[in-house]
C-alpha beads as a LAMMPS data file, in Angstrom:
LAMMPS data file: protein, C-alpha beads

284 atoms
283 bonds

1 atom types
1 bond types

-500.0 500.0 xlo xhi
-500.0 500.0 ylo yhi
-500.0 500.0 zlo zhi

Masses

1 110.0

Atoms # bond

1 1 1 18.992 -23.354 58.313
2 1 1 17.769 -19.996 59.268
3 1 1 17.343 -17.371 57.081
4 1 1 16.648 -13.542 57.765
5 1 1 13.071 -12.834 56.822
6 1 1 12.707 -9.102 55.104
7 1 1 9.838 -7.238 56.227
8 1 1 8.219 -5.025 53.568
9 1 1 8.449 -1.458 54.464
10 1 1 5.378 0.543 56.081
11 1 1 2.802 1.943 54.389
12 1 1 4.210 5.244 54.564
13 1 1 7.425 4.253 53.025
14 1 1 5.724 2.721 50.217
15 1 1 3.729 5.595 49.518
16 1 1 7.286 7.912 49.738
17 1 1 8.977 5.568 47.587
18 1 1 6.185 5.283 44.941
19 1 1 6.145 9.298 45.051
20 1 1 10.145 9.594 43.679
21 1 1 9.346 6.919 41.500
22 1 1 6.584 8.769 40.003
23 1 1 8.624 12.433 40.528
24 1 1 11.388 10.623 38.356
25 1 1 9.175 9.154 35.520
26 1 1 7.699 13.211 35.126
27 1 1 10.958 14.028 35.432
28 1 1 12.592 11.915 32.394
29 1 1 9.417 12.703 30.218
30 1 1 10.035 16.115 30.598
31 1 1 13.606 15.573 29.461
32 1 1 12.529 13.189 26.371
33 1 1 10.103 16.189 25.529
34 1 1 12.311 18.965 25.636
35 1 1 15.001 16.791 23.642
36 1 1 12.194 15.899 21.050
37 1 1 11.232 19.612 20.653
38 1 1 13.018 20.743 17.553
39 1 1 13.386 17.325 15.655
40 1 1 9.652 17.085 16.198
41 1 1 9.168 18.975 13.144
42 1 1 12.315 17.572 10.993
43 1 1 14.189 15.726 12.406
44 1 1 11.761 13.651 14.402
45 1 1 10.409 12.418 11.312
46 1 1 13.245 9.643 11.173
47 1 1 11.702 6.258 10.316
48 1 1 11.319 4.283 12.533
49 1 1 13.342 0.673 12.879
50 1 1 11.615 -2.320 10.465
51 1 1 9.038 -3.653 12.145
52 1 1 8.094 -1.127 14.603
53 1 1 5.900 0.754 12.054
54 1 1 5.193 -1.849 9.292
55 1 1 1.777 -0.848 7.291
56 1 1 0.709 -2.818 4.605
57 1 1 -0.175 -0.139 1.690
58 1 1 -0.084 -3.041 -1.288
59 1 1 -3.103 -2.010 -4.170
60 1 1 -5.616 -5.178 -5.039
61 1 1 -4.909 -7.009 -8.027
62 1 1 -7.122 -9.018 -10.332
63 1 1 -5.504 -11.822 -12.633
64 1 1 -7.599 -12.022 -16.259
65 1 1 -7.672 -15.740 -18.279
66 1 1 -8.297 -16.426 -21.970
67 1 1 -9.247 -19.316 -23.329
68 1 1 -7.100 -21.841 -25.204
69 1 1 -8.068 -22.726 -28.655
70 1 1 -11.592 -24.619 -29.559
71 1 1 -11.739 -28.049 -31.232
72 1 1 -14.825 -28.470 -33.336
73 1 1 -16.894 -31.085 -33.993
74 1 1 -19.018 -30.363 -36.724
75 1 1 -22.571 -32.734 -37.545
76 1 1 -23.748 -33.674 -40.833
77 1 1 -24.089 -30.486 -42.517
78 1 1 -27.894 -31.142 -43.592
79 1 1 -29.183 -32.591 -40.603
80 1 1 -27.531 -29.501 -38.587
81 1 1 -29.247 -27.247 -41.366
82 1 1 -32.173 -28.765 -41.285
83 1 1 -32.672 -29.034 -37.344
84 1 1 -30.828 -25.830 -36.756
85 1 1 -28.121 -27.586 -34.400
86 1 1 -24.803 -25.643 -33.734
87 1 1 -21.174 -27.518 -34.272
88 1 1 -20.078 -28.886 -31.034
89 1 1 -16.795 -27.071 -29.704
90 1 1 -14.861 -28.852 -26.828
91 1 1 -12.157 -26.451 -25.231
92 1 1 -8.822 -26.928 -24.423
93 1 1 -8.534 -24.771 -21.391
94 1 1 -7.477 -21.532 -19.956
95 1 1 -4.266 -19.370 -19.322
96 1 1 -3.265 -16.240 -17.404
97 1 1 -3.879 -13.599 -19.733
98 1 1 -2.791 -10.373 -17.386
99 1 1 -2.371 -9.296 -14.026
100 1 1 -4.532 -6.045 -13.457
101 1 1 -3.517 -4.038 -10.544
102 1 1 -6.336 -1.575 -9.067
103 1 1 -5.236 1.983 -8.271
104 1 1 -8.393 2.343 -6.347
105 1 1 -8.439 4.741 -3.256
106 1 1 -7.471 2.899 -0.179
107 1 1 -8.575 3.485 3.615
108 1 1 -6.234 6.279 5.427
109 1 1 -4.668 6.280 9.053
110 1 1 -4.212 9.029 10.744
111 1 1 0.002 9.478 12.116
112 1 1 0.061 13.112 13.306
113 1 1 3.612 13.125 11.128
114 1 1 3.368 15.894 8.921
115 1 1 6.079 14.192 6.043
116 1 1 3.387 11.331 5.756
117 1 1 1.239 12.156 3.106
118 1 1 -1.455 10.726 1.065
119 1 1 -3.023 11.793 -2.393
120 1 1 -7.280 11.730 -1.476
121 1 1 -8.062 10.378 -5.143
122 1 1 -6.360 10.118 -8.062
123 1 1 -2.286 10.700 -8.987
124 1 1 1.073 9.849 -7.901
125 1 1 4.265 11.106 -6.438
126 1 1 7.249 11.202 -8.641
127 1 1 10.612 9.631 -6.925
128 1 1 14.644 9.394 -8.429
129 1 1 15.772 6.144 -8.295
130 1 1 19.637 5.774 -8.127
131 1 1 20.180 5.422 -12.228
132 1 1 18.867 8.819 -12.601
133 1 1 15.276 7.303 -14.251
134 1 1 12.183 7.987 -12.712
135 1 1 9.259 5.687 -10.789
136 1 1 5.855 6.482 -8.958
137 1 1 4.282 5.690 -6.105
138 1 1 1.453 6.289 -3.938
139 1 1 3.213 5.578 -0.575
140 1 1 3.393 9.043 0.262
141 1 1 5.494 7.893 3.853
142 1 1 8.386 10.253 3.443
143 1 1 11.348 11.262 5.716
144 1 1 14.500 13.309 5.603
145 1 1 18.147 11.847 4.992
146 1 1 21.224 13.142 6.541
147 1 1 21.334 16.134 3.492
148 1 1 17.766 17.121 4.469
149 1 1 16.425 15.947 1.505
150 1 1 12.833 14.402 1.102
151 1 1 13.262 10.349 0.619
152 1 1 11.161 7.693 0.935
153 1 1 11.103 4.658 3.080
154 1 1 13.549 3.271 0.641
155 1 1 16.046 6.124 0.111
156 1 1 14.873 7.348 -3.146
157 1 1 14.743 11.375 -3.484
158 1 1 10.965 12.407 -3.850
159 1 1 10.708 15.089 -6.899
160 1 1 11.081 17.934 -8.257
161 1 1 14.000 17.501 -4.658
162 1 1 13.511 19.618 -1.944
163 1 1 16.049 20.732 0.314
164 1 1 15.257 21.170 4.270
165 1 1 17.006 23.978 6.323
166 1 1 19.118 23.400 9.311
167 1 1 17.527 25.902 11.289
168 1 1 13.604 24.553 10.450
169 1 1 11.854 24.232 13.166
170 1 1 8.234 23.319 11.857
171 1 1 7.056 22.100 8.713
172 1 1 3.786 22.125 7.014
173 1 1 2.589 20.537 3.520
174 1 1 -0.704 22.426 2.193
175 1 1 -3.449 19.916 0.400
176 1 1 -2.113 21.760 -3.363
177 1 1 1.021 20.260 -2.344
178 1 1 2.821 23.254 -1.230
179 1 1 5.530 22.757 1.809
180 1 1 5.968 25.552 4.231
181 1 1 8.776 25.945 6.351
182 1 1 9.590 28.063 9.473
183 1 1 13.008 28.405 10.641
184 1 1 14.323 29.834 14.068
185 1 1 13.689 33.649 14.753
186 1 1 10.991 33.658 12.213
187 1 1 7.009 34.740 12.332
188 1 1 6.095 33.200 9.101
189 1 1 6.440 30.247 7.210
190 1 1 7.909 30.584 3.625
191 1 1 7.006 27.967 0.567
192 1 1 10.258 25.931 0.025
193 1 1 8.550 24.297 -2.946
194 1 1 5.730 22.485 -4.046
195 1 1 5.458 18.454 -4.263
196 1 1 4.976 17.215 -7.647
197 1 1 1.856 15.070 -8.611
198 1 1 1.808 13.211 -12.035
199 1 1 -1.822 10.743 -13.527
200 1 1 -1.928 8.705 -16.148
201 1 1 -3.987 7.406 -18.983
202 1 1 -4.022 3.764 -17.987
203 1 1 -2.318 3.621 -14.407
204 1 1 -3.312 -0.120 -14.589
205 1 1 -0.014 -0.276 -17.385
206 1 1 2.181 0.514 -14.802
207 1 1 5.122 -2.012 -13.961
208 1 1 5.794 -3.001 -10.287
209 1 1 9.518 -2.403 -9.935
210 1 1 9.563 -3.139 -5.824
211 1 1 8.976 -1.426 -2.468
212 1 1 5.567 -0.069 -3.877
213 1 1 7.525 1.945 -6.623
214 1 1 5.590 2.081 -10.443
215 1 1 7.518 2.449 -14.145
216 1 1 6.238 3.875 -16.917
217 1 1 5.270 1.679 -19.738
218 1 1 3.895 2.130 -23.095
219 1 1 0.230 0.595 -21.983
220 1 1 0.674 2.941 -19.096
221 1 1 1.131 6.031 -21.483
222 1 1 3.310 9.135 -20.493
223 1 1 3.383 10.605 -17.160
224 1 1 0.846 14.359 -17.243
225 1 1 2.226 16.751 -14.347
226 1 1 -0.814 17.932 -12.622
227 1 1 -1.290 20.532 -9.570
228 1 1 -3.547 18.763 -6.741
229 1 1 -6.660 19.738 -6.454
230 1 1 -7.205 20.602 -10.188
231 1 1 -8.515 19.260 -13.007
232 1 1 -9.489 15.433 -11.698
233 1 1 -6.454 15.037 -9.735
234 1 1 -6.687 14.524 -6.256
235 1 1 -5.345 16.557 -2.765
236 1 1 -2.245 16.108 -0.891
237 1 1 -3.328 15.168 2.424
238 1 1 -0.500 15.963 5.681
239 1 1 -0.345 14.072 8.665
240 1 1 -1.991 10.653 6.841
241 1 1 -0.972 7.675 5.307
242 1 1 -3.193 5.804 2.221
243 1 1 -3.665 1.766 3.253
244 1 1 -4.207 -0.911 1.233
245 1 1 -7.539 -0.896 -0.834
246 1 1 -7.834 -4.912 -0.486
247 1 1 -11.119 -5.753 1.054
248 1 1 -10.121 -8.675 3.206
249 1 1 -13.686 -9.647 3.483
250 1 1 -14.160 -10.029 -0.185
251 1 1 -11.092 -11.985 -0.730
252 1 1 -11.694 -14.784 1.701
253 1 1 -15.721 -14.977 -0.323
254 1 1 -13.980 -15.183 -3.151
255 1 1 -11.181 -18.031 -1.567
256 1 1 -14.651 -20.009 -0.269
257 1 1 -16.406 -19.408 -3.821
258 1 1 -13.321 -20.767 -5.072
259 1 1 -12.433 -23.885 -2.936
260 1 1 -16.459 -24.946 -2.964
261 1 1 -16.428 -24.466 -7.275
262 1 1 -12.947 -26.940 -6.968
263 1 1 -15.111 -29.608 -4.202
264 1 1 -18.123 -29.639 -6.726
265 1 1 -15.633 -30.142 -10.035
266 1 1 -13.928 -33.139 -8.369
267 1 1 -17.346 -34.990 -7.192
268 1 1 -18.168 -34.186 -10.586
269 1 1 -15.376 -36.104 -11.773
270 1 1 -15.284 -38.601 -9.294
271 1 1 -19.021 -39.060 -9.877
272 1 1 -18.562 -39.880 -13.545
273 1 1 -15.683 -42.402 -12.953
274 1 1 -18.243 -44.290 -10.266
275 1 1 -20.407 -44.373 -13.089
276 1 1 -18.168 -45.883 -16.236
277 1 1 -17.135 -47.827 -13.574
278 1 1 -20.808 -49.586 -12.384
279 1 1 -21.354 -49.711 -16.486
280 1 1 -18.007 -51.348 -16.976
281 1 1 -18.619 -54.306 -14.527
282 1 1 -22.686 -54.349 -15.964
283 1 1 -21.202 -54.984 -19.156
284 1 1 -18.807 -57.598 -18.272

Bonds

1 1 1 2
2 1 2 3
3 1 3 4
4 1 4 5
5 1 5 6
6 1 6 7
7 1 7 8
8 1 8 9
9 1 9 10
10 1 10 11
11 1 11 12
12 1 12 13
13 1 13 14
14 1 14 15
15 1 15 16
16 1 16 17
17 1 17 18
18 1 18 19
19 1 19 20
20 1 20 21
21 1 21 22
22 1 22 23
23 1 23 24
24 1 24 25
25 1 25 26
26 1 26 27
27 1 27 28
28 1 28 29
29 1 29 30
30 1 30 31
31 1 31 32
32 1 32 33
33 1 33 34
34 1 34 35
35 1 35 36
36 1 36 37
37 1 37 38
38 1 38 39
39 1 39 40
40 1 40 41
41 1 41 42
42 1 42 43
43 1 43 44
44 1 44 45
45 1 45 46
46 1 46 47
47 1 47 48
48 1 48 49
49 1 49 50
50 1 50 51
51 1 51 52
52 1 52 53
53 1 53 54
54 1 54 55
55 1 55 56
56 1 56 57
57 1 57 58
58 1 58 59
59 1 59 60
60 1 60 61
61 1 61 62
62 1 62 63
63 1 63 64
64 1 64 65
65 1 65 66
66 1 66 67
67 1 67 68
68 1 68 69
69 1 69 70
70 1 70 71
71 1 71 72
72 1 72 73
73 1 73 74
74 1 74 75
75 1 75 76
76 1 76 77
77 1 77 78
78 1 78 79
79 1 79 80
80 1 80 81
81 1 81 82
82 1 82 83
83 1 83 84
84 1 84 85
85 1 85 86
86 1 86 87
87 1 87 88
88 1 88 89
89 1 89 90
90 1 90 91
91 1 91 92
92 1 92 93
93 1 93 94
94 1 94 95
95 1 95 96
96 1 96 97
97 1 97 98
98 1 98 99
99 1 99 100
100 1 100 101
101 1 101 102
102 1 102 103
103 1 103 104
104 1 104 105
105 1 105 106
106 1 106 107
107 1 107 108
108 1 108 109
109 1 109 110
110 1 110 111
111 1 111 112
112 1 112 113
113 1 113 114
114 1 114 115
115 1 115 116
116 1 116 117
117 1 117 118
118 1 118 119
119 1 119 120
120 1 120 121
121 1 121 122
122 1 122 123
123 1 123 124
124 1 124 125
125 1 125 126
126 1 126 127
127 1 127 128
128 1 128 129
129 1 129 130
130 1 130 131
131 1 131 132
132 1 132 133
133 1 133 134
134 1 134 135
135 1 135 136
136 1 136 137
137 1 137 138
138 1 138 139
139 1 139 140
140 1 140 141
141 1 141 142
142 1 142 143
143 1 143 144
144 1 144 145
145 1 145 146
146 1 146 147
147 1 147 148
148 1 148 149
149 1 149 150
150 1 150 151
151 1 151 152
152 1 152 153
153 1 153 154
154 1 154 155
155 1 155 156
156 1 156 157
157 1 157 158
158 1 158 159
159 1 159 160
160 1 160 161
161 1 161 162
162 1 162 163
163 1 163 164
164 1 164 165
165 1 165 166
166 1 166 167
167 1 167 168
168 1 168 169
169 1 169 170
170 1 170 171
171 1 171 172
172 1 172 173
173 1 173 174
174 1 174 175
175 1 175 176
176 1 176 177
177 1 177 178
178 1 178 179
179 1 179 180
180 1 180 181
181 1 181 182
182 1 182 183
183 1 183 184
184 1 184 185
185 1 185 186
186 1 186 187
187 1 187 188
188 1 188 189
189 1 189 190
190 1 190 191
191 1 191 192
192 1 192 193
193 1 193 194
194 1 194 195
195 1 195 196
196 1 196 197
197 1 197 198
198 1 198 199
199 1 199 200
200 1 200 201
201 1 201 202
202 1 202 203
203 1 203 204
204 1 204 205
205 1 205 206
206 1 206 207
207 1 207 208
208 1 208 209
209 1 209 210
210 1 210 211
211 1 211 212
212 1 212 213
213 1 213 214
214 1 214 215
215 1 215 216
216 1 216 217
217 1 217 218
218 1 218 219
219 1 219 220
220 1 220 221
221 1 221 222
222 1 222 223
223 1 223 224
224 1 224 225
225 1 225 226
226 1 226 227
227 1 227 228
228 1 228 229
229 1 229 230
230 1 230 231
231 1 231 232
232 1 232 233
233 1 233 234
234 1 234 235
235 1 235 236
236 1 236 237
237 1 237 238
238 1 238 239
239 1 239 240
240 1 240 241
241 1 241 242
242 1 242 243
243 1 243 244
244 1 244 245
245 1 245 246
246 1 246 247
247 1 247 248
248 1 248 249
249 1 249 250
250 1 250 251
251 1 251 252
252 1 252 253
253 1 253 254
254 1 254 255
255 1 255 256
256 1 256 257
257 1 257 258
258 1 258 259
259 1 259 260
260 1 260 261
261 1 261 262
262 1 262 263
263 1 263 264
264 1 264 265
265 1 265 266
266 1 266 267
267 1 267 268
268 1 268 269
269 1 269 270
270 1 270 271
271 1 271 272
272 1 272 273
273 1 273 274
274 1 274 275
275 1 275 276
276 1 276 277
277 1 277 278
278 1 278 279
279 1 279 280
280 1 280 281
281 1 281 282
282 1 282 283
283 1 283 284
């Protein structure tokens, strides 16, 4: 059967054809850019689909045991007195006493999106949740909803609830937490509020509630509304988002510490049943 054979172009052609190709990628990035221009500084700020920007920002946690109760075996009282021997206590175990979560400072990564914040030491943002109650959270990657409000990743209005222009065409968020916004037509920012930052006495109190969101509890003691930057609390950082503060190299010591303690209990174990064993047969 005989099939036409196509020839490649000339070099010449190739090189003319590689030139529109290129002419038409400037082209359509100039288009994307000029698009992207104004909702760079709001609107742009959209999150992004699940998946395409997924940063784990969970905080370390530390589980605490307490032992069961002791069963003692007490000697005769004069021969302990008299040799200075202590009763004999045989335990009954161990249970999970508490989950500690560390608020430590985690590492940050730099997004050049000025609604992504992150608190450099200690404090938290204050969000609504949909019942009207209050949670907190150090996930400081915020956006704006279809109102211009500022959410979070989850929906949840960030407080005291701030309220974006149409006409804004950059944005700005100081380290003391104040936001300054520049419409069209205008020279100069103005402040269109200032972010609120709360601490507490014992943030390790606080109750998980879900998509790195923090309730107030009684251990936890009563949310203090501080101003970043003052008096301990720590700066609102723009353009950043805080990471998770779990050391991935500790963790997997402490898995091997862990799996070689469990190896050593069961020869242990398996070592003293050889051993009844070998004395069981003797005996017999």
């Amino acid at each position: 059967m005989n099939r036409a054979l196509r020839r490649p172009p000339p070099t010449s052609a190739r090189r003319a054809s590689r030139a529109r190709g290129a002419a038409n990628d400037d082209e359509s990035h100039v288009h994307f850019s000029q698009r992207h221009a104004r909702p760079a500084a709001l609107r742009g700020h959209d999150r992004q689909q699940p998946g395409q920007r997924e940063h784990d920002r969970l905080k370390a946690a530390r589980a605490e045991f307490q032992d069961l109760l002791y069963q003692t075996i007490a000697p005769n009282q004069r021969q302990a007195a008299a040799a200075g021997i202590q009763p004999v206590q045989i335990g009954h175990g161990v249970r999970l006493a508490a989950v500690r979560r560390d608020f430590g400072q985690g590492s940050t990564m730099v997004t050049g999106n000025a609604l992504d914040l992150a608190i450099t030491g200690d404090g938290f943002f204050r969000v609504e949740l949909p019942d009207g109650s209050y949670a907190y959270t150090r996930d400081g990657s915020f956006s704006l909803d279809g109102e211009g409000s500022l959410v979070t990743a989850g929906g949840m209005r960030v407080a005291p609830g701030f309220s974006f222009p149409e006409t804004a065409t950059e944005v700005g968020v100081q380290r003391d937490g104040r936001i300054l916004v520049r419409s069209d037509g205008e020279q100069e920012s103005s402040e269109l509020g200032s972010l609120e930052v709360y601490r507490f006495a014992n943030p390790a109190g606080l109750r998980a509630v879900g998509s790195n969101l923090y309730a107030e509890t009684e251990a936890s003691g009563q949310a203090t509304l501080g101003e970043p930057g003052q008096d301990g609390l720590g700066t609102v950082e723009s353009g950043l988002l805080e990471m998770s503060n779990v050391s991935v190299v500790e963790e997997m010591v402490r898995l091997i510490e862990a799996q070689r303690a469990y190896e050593l209990n069961s020869k242990a174990i398996q070592t003293a049943e050889d051993m009844l064993g070998v004395t069981s047969q003797i005996k017999r």
